[in-house]
ROTOR-170067 format. One line per 2 residues: number of its first residue (from 0); for each residue x, y, z of N, C-alpha, C. Coordinates in steps of 0.2 Angstrom, whole numbers. Example, Ala and Ser with C-alpha at 12.3 -4.5 7.8 and 13.67 -1.06 7.14 Angstrom:
0> 66:-28:39:62:-22:39:66:-16:39 | 64:-11:35:68:-5:36:64:0:39
//
This chain:
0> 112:160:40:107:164:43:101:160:45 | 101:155:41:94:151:43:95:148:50
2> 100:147:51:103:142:58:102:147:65 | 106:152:61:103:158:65:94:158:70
4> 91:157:61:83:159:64:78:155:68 | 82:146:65:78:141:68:82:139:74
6> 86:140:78:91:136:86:87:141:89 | 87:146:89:81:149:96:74:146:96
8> 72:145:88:66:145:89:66:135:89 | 69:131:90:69:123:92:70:124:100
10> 74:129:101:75:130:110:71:130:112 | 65:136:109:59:138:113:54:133:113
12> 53:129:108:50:123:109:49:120:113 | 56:118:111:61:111:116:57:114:124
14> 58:119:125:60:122:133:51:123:135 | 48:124:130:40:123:133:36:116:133
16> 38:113:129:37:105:130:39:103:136 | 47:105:139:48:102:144:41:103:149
18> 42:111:150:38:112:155:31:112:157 | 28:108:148:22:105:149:22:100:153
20> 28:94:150:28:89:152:28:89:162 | 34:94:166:33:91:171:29:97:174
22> 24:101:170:20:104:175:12:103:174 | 10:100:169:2:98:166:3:91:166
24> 6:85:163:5:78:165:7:74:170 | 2:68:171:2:67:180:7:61:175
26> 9:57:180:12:50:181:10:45:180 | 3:45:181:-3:40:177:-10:42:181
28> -14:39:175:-23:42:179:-24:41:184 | -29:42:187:-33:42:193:-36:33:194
30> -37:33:189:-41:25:187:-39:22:184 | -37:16:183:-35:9:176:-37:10:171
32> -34:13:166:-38:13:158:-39:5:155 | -37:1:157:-39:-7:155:-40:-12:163
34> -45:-16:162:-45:-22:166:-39:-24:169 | -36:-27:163:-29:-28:163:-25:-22:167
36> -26:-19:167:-20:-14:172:-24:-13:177 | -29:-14:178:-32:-14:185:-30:-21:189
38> -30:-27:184:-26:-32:188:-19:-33:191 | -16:-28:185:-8:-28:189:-8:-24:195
40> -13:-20:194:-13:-15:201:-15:-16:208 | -20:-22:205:-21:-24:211:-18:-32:214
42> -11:-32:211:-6:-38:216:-4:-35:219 | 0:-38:222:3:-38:230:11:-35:227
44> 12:-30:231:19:-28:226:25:-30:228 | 27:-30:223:34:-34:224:40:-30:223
46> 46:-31:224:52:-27:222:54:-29:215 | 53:-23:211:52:-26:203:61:-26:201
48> 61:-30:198:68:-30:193:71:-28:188 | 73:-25:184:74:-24:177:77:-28:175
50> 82:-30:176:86:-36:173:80:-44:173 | 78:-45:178:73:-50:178:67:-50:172
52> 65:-45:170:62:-45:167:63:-43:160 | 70:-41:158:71:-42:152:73:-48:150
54> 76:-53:156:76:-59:153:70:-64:153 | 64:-60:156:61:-67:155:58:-63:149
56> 58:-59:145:57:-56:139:61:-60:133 | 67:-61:134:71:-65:133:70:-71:130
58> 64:-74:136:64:-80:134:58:-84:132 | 55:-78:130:49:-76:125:50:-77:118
60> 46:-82:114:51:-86:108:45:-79:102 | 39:-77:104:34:-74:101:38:-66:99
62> 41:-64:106:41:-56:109:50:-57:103 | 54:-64:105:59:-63:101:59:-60:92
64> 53:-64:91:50:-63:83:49:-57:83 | 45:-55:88:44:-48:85:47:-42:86
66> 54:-45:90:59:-39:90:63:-39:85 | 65:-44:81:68:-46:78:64:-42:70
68> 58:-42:71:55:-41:62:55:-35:64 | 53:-31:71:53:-26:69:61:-21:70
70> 67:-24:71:69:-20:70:71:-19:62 | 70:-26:59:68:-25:52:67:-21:48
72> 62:-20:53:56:-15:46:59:-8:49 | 59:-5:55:63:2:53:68:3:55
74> 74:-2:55:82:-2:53:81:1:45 | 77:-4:41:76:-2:34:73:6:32
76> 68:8:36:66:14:38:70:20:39 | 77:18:46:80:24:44:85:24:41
78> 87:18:36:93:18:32:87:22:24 | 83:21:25:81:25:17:79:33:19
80> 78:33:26:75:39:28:83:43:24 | 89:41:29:97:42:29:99:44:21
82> 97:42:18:101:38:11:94:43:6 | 91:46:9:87:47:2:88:52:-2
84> 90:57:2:94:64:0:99:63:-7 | 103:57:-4:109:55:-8:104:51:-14
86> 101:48:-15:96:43:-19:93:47:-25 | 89:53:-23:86:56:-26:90:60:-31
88> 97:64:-28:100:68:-32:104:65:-36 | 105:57:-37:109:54:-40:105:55:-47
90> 98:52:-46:96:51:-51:91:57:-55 | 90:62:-53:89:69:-50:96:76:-47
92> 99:76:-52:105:81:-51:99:87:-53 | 102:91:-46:98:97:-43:92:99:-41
94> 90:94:-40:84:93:-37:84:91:-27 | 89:97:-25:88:95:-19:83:98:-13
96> 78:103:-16:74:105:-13:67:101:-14 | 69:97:-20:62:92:-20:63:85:-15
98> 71:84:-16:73:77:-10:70:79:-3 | 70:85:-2:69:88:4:59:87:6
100> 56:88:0:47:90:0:46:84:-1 | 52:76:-3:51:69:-4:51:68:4
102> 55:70:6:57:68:13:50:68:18 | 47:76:16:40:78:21:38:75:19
104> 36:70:13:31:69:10:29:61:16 | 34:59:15:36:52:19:34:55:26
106> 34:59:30:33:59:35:27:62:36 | 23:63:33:16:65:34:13:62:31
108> 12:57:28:10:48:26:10:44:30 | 17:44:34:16:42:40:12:42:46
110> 12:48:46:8:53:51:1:49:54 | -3:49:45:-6:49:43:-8:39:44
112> -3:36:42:-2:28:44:-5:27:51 | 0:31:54:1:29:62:-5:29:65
114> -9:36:61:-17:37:66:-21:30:64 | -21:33:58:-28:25:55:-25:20:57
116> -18:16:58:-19:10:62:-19:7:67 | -18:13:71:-19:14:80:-27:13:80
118> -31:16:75:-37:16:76:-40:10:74 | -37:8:68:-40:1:65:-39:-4:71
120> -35:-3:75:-32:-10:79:-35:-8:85 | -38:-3:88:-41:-3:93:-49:-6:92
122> -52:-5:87:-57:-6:82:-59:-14:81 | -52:-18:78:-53:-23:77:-48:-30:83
124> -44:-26:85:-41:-31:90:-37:-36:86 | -35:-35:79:-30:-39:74:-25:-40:75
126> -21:-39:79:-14:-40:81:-12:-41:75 | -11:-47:76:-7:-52:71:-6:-51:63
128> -17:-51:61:-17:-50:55:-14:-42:54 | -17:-38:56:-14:-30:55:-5:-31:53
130> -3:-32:59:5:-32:59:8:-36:52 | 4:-42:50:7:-45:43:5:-42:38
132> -1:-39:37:-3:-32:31:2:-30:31 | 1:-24:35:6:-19:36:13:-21:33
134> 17:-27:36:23:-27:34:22:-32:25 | 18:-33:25:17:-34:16:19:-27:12
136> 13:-26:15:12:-18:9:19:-14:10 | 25:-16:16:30:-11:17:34:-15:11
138> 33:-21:13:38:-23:7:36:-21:-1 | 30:-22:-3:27:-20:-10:30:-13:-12
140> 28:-8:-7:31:-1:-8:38:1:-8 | 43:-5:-6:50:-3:-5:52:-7:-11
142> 49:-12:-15:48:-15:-23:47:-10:-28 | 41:-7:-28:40:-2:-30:43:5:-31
144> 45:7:-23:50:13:-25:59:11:-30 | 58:3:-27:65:3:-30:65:3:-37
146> 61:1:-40:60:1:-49:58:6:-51 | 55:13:-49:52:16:-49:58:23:-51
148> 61:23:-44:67:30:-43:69:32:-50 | 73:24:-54:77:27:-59:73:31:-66
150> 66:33:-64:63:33:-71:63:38:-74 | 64:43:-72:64:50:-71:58:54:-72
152> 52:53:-68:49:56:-67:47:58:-60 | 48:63:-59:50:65:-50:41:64:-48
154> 36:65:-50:29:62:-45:30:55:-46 | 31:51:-50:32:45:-48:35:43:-40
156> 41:48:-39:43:44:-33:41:49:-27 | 36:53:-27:35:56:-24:27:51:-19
158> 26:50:-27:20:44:-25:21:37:-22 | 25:35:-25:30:28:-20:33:31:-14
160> 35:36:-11:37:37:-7:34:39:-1 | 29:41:-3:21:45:2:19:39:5
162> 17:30:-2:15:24:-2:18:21:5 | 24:21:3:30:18:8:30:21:15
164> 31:25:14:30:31:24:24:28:26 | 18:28:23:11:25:25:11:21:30
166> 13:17:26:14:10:27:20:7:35 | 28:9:33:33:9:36:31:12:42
168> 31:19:44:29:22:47:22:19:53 | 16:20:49:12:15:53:12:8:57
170> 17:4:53:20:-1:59:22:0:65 | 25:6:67:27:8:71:23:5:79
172> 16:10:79:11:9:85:10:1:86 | 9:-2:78:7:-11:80:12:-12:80
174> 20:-13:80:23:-16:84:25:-16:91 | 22:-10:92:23:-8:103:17:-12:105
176> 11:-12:102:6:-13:105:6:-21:104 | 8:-25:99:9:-30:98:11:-33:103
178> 18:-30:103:22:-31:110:18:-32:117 | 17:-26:116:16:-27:122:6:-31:126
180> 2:-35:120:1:-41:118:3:-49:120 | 11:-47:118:14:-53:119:17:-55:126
182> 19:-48:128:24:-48:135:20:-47:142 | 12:-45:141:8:-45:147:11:-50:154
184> 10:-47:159:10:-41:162:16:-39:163 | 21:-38:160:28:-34:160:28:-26:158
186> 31:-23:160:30:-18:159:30:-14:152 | 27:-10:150:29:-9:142:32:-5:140
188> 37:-2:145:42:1:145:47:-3:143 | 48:-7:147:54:-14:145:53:-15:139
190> 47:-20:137:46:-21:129:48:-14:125 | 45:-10:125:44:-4:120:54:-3:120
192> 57:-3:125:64:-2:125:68:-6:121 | 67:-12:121:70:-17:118:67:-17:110
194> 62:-14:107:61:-14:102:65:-8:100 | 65:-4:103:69:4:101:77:1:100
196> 79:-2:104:86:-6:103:87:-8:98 | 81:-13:96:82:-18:90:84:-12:82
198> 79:-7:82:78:-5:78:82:-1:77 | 87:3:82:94:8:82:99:3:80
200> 101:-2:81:103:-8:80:103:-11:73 | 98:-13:71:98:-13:63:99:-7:57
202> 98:-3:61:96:4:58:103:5:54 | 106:7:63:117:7:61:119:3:56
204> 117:-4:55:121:-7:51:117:-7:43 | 110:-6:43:107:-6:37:109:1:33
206> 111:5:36:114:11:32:121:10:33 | 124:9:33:131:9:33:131:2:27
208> 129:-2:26:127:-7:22:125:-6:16 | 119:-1:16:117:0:8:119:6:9
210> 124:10:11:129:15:9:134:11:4 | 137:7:7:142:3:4:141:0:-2
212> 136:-1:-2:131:-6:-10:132:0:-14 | 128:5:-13:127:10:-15:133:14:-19
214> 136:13:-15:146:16:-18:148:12:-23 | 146:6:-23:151:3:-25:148:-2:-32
216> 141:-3:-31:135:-4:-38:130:0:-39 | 126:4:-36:120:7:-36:117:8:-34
218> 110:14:-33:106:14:-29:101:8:-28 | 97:5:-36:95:0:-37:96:-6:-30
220> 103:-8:-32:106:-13:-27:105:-11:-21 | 109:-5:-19:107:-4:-12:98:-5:-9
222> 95:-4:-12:86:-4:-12:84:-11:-11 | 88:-14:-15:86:-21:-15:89:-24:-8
224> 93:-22:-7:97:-25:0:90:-24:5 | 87:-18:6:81:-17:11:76:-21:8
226> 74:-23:0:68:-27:-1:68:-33:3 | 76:-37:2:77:-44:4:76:-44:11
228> 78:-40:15:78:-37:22:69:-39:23 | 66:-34:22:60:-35:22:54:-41:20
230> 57:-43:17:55:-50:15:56:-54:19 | 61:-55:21:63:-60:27:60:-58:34
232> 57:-50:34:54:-49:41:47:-49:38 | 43:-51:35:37:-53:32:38:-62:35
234> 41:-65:32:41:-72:32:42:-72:40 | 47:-71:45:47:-71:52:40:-71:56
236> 36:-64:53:31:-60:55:25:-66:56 | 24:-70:50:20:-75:50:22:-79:53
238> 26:-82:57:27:-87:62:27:-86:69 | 25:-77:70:24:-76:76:18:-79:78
240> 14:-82:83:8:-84:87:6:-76:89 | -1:-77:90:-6:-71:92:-6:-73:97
242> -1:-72:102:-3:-74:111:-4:-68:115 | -11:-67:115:-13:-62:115:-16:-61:123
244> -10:-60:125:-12:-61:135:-15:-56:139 | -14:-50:135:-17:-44:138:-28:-43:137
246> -28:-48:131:-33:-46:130:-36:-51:132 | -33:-60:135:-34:-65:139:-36:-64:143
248> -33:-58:149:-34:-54:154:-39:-51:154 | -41:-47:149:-48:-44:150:-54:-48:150
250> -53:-54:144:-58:-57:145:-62:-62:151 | -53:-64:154:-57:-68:160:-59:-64:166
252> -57:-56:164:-59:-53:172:-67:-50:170 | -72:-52:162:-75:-49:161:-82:-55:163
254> -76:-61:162:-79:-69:163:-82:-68:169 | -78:-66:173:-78:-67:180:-83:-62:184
256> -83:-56:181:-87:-50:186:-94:-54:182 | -95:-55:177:-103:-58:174:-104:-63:178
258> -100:-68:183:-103:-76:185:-104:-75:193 | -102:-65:193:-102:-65:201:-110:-68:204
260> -110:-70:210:-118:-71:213:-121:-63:214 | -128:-67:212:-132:-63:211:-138:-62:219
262> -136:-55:222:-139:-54:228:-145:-49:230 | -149:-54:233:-156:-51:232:-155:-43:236
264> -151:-42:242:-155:-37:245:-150:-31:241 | -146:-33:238:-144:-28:233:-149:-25:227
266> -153:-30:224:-159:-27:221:-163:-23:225 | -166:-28:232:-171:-23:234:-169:-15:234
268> -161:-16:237:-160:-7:238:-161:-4:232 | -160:-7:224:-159:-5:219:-168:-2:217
270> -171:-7:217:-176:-5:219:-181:1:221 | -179:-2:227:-180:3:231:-181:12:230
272> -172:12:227:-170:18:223:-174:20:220 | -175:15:215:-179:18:207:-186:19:208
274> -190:17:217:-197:18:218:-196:28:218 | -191:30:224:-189:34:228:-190:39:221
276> -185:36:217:-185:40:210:-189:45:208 | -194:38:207:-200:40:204:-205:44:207
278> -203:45:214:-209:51:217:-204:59:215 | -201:59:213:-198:65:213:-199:67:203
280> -200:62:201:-202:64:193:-212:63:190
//
């Protein structure tokens, strides 16, 4: 009956999004929202390649690190998203409408992640720092929830699992943005592709993995499988470099319009204005 009530009403969603998408949003603004994109827009255009430019992506030692950690972090992401249902009732027999209000919980923590660190990193331009926080605290919270599950008190893991979504989740925006940081002026469609790869990619085997742990020793084990994962993409995460070429970009085009020569008969008319101004106030 439920399947009934909710497939028309996903359709009808589904089917007015579309037609926001291609009846209200343009293909891109009017004007450059960064210097930076005002630079790429004003080269000389070339016949772009996609292949070309995922290999010189490729061969990007920074953009490889950070495909790499992040497909870490939410391969792990959706293998606990995948497995939680099952995690919960183990240690929680009949408690599957709570595994379910665990579930929201982690996804509106996240929600909640993703805004503040979009903002914080717009604010402070941390790239780097941000991104290794972030993947610390993911790991504490994935330590935490895993000693925590077996204890039998369901707000314990409701709380580690809010902590963790936070966290996990909010990585998400600083790994795009990071990226696309790294790979200036490539397109960040290509980056943002290649991390979504990474991360479908870990994801498949990180669940089918601590599936298998999980069958065969415990939930425990399996959780630990994701802490040592994580750990390893913390350690990776600090040997990335902050090549930070987008924001290189803005600087030296901010270098440059400041060092323009400075021309008198453009004052006089400026002047001149503010005289004209003034008779009218």
């Amino acid at each position: 009956m439920a399947q009934c009530v909710f497939k028309p009403l996903n359709c009808t969603i589904t089917n007015r999004c579309t037609l926001c998408l291609v009846s209200v949003f343009k293909e891109k603004p009017p004007n450059p929202p960064s210097r930076a994109q005002a630079l790429i827009q004003s080269r000389p255009t070339v016949e772009y390649s996609y292949v070309k430019s995922i290999l010189r992506l490729l061969c990007n030692a920074n953009f490889l690190l950070l495909m790499v950690t992040y497909g870490l972090n939410v391969g792990c992401f959706y293998a606990l998203s995948t497995l939680l249902n099952r995690m919960v009732i183990h240690h929680y027999p009949g408690e599957e409408v709570n595994a379910g209000r665990i579930g929201l919980t982690i996804i509106l923590s996240g929600m909640a992640g993703a805004l503040i660190s979009g903002i914080w990193l717009d604010k402070t331009k941390t790239y780097k720092q941000t991104t290794l926080a972030v993947y610390i605290m993911s790991l504490v919270g994935m330590i935490v929830y895993t000693f925590t599950l077996s204890l039998g008190h369901l707000w314990v893991v409701f709380v580690t699992a809010g902590f963790l979504g936070f966290f996990m989740t909010g990585y998400l925006p600083l790994g795009f943005e990071f990226a696309v940081e790294l790979t200036y002026p490539e397109s960040e469609g290509t980056s943002s592709g290649l991390l979504n790869v990474s991360a479908q990619i870990f994801g498949i085997v990180f669940t089918i993995s601590q599936g298998q742990i999980m069958d065969r020793f415990g939930t425990k084990e399996g959780n630990l499988l994701l802490c040592s994962v994580l750990f390893l993409g913390t350690v990776m995460t600090a040997f990335i470099k902050a090549d930070l070429r987008r924001q290189q970009a803005n600087l030296e085009n901010e270098q440059t319009v400041s060092k323009l020569p400075f021309s008198p008969c453009c004052a006089g008319a400026i002047s001149s204005g503010q005289h004209s101004t003034s008779l009218f106030f």
